[in-house]
C-alpha positions in Angstrom: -246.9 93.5 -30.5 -249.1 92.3 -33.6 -248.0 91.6 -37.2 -248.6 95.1 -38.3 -245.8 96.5 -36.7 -243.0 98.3 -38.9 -239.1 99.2 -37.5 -236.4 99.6 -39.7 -233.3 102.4 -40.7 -233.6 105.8 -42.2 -229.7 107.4 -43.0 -230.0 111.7 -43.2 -227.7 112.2 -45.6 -226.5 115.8 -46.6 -223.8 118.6 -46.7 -222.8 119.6 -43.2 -224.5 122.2 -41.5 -227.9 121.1 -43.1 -229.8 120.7 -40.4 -229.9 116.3 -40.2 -229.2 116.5 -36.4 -232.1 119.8 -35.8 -234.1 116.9 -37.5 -233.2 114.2 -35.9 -233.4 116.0 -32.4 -236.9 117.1 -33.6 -237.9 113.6 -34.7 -236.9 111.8 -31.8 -238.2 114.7 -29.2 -235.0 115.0 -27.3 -231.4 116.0 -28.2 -229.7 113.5 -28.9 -226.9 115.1 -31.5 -225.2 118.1 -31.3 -226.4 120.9 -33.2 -224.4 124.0 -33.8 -224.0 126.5 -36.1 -220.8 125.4 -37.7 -220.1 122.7 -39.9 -219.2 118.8 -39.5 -219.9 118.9 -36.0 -221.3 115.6 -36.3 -218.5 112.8 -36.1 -220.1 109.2 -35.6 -223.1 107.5 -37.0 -225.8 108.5 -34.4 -229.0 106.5 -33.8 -232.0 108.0 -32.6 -235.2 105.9 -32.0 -238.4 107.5 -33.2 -242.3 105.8 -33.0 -244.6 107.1 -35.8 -247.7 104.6 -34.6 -246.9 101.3 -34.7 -243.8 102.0 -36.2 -240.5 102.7 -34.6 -238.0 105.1 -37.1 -234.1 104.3 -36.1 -232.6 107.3 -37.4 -228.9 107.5 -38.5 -227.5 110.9 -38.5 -224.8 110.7 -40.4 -221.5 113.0 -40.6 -222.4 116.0 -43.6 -220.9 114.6 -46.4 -218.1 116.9 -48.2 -214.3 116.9 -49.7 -212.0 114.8 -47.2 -208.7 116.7 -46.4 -207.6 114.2 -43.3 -208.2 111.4 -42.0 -210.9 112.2 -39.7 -212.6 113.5 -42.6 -212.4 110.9 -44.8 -213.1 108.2 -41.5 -216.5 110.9 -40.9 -217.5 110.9 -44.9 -217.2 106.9 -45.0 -219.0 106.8 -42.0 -222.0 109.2 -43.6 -222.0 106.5 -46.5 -222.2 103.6 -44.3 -225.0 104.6 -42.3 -226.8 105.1 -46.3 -225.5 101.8 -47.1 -227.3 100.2 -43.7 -230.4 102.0 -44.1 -233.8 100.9 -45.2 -234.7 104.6 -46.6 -232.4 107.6 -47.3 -233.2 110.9 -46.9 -231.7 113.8 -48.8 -231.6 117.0 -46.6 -230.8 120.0 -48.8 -231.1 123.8 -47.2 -233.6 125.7 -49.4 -231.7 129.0 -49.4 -228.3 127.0 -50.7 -230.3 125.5 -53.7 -228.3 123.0 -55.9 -224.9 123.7 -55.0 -221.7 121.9 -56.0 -221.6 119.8 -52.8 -225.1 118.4 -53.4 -224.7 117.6 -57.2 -221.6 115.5 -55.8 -223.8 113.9 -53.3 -226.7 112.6 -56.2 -223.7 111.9 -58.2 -223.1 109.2 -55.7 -227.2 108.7 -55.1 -227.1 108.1 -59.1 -224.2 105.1 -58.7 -226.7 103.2 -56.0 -229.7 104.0 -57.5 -232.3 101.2 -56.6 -231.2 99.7 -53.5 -233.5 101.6 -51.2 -235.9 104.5 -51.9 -234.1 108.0 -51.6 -236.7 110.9 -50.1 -235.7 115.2 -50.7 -236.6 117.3 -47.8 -235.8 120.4 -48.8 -235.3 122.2 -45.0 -235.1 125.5 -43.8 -238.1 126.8 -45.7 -239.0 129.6 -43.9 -235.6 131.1 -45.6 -236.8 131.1 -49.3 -240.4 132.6 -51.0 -242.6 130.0 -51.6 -241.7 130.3 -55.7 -238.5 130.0 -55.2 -239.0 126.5 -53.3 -241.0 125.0 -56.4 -237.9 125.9 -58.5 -235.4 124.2 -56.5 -237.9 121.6 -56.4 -238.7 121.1 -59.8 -234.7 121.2 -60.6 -234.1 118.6 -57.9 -235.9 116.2 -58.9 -234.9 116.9 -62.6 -231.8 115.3 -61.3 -232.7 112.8 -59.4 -235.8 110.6 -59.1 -236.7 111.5 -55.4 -239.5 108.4 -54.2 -241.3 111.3 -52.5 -240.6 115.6 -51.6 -241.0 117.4 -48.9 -240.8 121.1 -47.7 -239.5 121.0 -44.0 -238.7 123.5 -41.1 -236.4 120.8 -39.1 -235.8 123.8 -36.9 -239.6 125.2 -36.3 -241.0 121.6 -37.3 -242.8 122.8 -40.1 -243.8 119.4 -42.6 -241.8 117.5 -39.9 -245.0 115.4 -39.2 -245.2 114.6 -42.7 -241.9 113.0 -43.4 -242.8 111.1 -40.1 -245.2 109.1 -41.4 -244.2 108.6 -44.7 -241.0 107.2 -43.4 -243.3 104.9 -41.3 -244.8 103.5 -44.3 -241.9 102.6 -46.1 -240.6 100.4 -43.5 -240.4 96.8 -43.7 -242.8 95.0 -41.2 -241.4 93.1 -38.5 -240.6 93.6 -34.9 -239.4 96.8 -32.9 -235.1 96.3 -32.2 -235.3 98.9 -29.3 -238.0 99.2 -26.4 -240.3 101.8 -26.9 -239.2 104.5 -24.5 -235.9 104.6 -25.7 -234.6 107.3 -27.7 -230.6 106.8 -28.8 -228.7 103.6 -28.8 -225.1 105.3 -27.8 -223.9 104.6 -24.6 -224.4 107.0 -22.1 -221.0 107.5 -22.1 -220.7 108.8 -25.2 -224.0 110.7 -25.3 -222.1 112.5 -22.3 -219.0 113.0 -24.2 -221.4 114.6 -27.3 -222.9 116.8 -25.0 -219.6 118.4 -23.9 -218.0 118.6 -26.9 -221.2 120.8 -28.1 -220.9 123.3 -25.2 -216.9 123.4 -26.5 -218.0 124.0 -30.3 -219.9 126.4 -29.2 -217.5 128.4 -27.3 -214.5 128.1 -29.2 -213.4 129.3 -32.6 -212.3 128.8 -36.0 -210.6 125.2 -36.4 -210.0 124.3 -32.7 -213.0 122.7 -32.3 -211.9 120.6 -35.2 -208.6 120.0 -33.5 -210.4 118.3 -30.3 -212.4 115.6 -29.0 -214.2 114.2 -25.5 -213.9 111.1 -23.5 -216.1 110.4 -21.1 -213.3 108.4 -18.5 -215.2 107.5 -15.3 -218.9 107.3 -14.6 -220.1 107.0 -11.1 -223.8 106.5 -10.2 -224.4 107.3 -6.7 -226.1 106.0 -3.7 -227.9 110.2 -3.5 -229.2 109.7 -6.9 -226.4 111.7 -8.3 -224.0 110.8 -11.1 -220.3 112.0 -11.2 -218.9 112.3 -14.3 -215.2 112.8 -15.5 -214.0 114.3 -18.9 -210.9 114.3 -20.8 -211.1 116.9 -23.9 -208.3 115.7 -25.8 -206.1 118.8 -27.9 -203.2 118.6 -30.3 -201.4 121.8 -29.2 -200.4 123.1 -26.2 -201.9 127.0 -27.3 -204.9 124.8 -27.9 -205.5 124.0 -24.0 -205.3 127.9 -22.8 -207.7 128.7 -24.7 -210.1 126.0 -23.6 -209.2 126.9 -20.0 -209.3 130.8 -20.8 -208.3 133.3 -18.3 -208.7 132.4 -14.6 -210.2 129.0 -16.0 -213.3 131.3 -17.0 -213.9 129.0 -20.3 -213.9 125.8 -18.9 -216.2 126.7 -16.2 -218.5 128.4 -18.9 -217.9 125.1 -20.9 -218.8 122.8 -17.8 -221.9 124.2 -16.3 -224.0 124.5 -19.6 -222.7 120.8 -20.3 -223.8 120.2 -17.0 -227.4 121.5 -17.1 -227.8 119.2 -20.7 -226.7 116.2 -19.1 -228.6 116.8 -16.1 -232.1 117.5 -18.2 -230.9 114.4 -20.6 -230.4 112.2 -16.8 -233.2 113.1 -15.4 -230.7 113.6 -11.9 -228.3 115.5 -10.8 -224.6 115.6 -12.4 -221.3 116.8 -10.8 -219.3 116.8 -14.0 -215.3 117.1 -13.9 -213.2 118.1 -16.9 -209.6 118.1 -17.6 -207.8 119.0 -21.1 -205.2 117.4 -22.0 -202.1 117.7 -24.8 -201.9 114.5 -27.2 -200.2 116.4 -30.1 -201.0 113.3 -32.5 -205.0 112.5 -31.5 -206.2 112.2 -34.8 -204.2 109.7 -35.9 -205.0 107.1 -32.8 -206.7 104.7 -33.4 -208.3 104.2 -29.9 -209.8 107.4 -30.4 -211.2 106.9 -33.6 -212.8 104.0 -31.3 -214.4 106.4 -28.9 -215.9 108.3 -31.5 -217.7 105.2 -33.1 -215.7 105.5 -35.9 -213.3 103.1 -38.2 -210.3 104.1 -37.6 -209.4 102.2 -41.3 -211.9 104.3 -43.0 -209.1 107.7 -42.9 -206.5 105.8 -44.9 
């Protein structure tokens, strides 16, 4: 590697459900966080490794930022301002057809109070949502309220200006060697990649606040001599009630749940996967600390 090599942190910042994992899946070219359609999904400070060149992106997807009611929130909204803290550029993901809403002007409240120690990027995403008017509005009344370094109009889902932000994000990065080799795309363990992968297919599934009310440990991993890899689950739930409806009738949601997490870990491997789940009743899970662990966050941070 010469001199001119750049590497260095970007934090997506946002409300949930605005599309920072869609972007860092798209980014990185592989999933590497879950994406669903409902909110604060994302629970840990996720890395994904992108190369723009001769530069190589680490991308921190943090948690959507919002109003704490628990301790897991408030562990998942310090986390989301720790991974902006760490970073070498922040980027502001706002959803076009949302606008300026209470959440965000809370979020460049906080921007406002750290103003200067790194340059802060809008990219204003799901574009293909709002008339092209519409987008210089929200535009020009962004940046009225906050001095963006740089703005950009992104489809995170369709990859629309994706290319853009890529490169500019390059630029800004400090030169200096890469921390990750170039064909790798996440730093999480495998384990817990796993564990994300599964607790998508639940999200996905289930409804309401259950999803909310659960998490995944990946408990044994077993590379075999076939070139297979056996992989047990425990999906941890805080009510009994919780655990039928996760197996569903004749087991029919778990086996649902297991074969699509399956297929993703077996595409995300590159081998075949014999995946084994079991759900189990901890009635007080959120307030462990050893879980809090597992989820890569601090367990300190909900007090």
């Amino acid at each position: 590697m010469t001199e001119t090599t750049r590497s260095g942190f970007v934090a997506l910042i946002g409300e949930p459900n605005a599309g920072k994992s869609t972007l860092l899946n798209r980014m990185v070219g592989a999933k590497v966080s879950i994406v669903t359609h409902k909110v604060q999904t994302t629970r840990a400070r996720i890395r994904g490794v992108a190369m723009a060149g001769q530069a190589q992106i680490v991308f921190i997807d943090t948690p959507g930022i919002f109003r704490p009611r628990r301790r897991l929130d408030r562990a998942m909204v310090s986390a989301a301002w720790g991974g902006a803290a760490d970073a070498d550029v922040v980027v502001l993901l706002i959803e076009a057809h949302r606008g300026l809403t209470e959440g965000a002007k809370a979020i460049i409240a906080a921007l406002h109070e750290r103003e200067g120690a790194q340059p802060v990027a809008l990219a204003i995403n799901k574009i293909d949502k709002v008339k092209a008017e519409k987008l210089l509005e929200l535009s020009a009344e962004l940046n009225e309220a906050f001095p963006f370094a740089k703005t950009f109009m992104i489809s995170a889902e369709r990859g629309y200006g994706v290319e853009d932000l890529r490169e500019w994000l390059a630029e800004q990065l400090p030169i200096g060697p890469w921390y990750y080799p170039e064909d790798q795309i996440a730093d999480l363990p495998m384990r817990q990649i796993a564990a994300e992968i599964t607790r998508e297919k639940l999200t996905l599934r289930l409804h309401e606040e259950l999803p909310y009310q659960l998490t995944v440990e990946t408990e044994k991993w077993e590379d075999r001599t076939d070139g297979s890899t056996r992989i047990d689950q425990l999906i941890y739930v805080a009510r009994d009630g919780h655990k039928g409806i996760i197996l569903g009738k004749g087991g029919e949601t778990i086996k649902a749940i297991s074969k699509a997490a399956r297929a993703d870990m077996a595409e995300f491997l590159g081998r075949p996967v014999h995946l084994f789940l079991q759900v189990k009743v901890r009635p007080n899970w959120l307030d462990e600390a050893e879980r809090y662990s597992e989820m890569g966050l601090d367990f300190k941070d909900g007090d």
